[in-house]
Each structure stands twice: as structure tokens, then as C-alpha cells.
C-alpha positions in Angstrom: 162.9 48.1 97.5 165.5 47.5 95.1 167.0 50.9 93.6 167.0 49.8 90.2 163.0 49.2 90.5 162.6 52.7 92.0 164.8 54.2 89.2 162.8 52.2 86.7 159.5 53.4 88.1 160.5 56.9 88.0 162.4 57.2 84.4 158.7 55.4 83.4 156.9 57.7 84.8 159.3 60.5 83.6 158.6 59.1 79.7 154.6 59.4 80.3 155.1 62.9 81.3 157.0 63.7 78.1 154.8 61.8 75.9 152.0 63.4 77.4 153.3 66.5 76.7 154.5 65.8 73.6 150.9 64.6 72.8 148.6 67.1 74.2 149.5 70.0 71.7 148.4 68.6 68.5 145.4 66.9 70.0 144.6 70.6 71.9 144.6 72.0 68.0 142.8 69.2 66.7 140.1 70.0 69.2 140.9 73.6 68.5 140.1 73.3 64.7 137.1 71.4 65.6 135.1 73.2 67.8 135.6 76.5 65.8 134.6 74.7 62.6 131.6 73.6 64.4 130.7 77.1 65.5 131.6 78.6 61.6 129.0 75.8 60.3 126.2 76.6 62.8 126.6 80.2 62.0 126.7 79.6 58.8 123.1 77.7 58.7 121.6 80.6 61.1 123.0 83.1 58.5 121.7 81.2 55.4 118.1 81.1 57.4 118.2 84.9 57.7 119.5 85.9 53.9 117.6 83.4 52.3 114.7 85.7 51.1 117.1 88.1 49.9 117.7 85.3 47.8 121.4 85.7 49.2 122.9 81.9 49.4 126.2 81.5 51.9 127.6 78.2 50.8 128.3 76.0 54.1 131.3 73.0 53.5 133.9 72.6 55.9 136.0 75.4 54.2 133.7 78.0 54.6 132.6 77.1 58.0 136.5 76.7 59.1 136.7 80.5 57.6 133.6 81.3 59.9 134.3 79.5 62.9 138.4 81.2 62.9 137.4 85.0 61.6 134.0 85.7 62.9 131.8 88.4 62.4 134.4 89.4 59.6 134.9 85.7 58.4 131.2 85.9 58.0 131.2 89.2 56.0 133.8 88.3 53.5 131.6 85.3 52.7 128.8 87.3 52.0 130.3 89.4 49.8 132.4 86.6 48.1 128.6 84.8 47.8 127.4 88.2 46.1 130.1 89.1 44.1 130.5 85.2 42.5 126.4 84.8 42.2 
């Protein structure tokens, strides 16, 4: 084999490696972001199920649920009382 093919193969495959790692940060946030707004939401819905004959109404939109998903329990609590003190 040629040397200039075997350098070529391996600066190639030394560019996929950096673009891969270039790559998998944002998309590992993206997914990140996702998957907590995901679980904000569905708490969300559960917690509006549960308050809603207190007549206590948490609204659910991505920002809320995003707020949820990344703070939890507390997230969820300075909703509430946002949703109480603004009703």
C-alpha cells in the first residue's frame, strides 16, 4: 500500500473523530433540553389533574414545563405559587 493512501486514510479518519466530537456536545444538550422538558410537561399535566378541584390551574407551555423538567419538585412549587399569586 502506498503511504500517501494510508496517511490519507488515517488524517480521514482523524477529521471524523473531531467532527464527532465536535458534534456530540450540542446534540447531547439538545437531547438534554428535551427529555427534561418532556418530564416538566408530564408533571405538569399530573399536577394540573390533582389541583384542579382546588380550582388551582398550573399553566403547561414549553416554558413552564422547561422550568419543571430543570428545577423539579421546587420548579414545580414556584409555579404554583406564581399560578396563585397571578390568579
Amino acid at each position: 500500500m502506498d503511504y500517501m493512501v494510508a496517511l490519507s486514510f488515517f488524517f480521514g479518519l482523524l477529521l471524523v473523530y473531531v467532527l464527532v466530537r465536535i458534534l456530540y456536545l450540542p446534540v447531547r444538550w439538545l437531547f438534554l433540553i428535551l427529555y427534561n422538558g418532556v418530564l416538566g410537561g408530564v408533571a405538569l399535566w399530573v399536577l394540573n389533574l390533582l389541583v384542579d378541584p382546588l380550582g388551582l390551574q398550573v399553566a403547561l407551555n414549553p416554558f413552564t414545563a422547561l422550568i419543571a423538567g430543570f428545577l423539579g419538585i421546587p420548579g414545580i412549587v414556584v409555579l404554583i405559587i406564581f399560578s396563585y399569586l397571578v390568579s
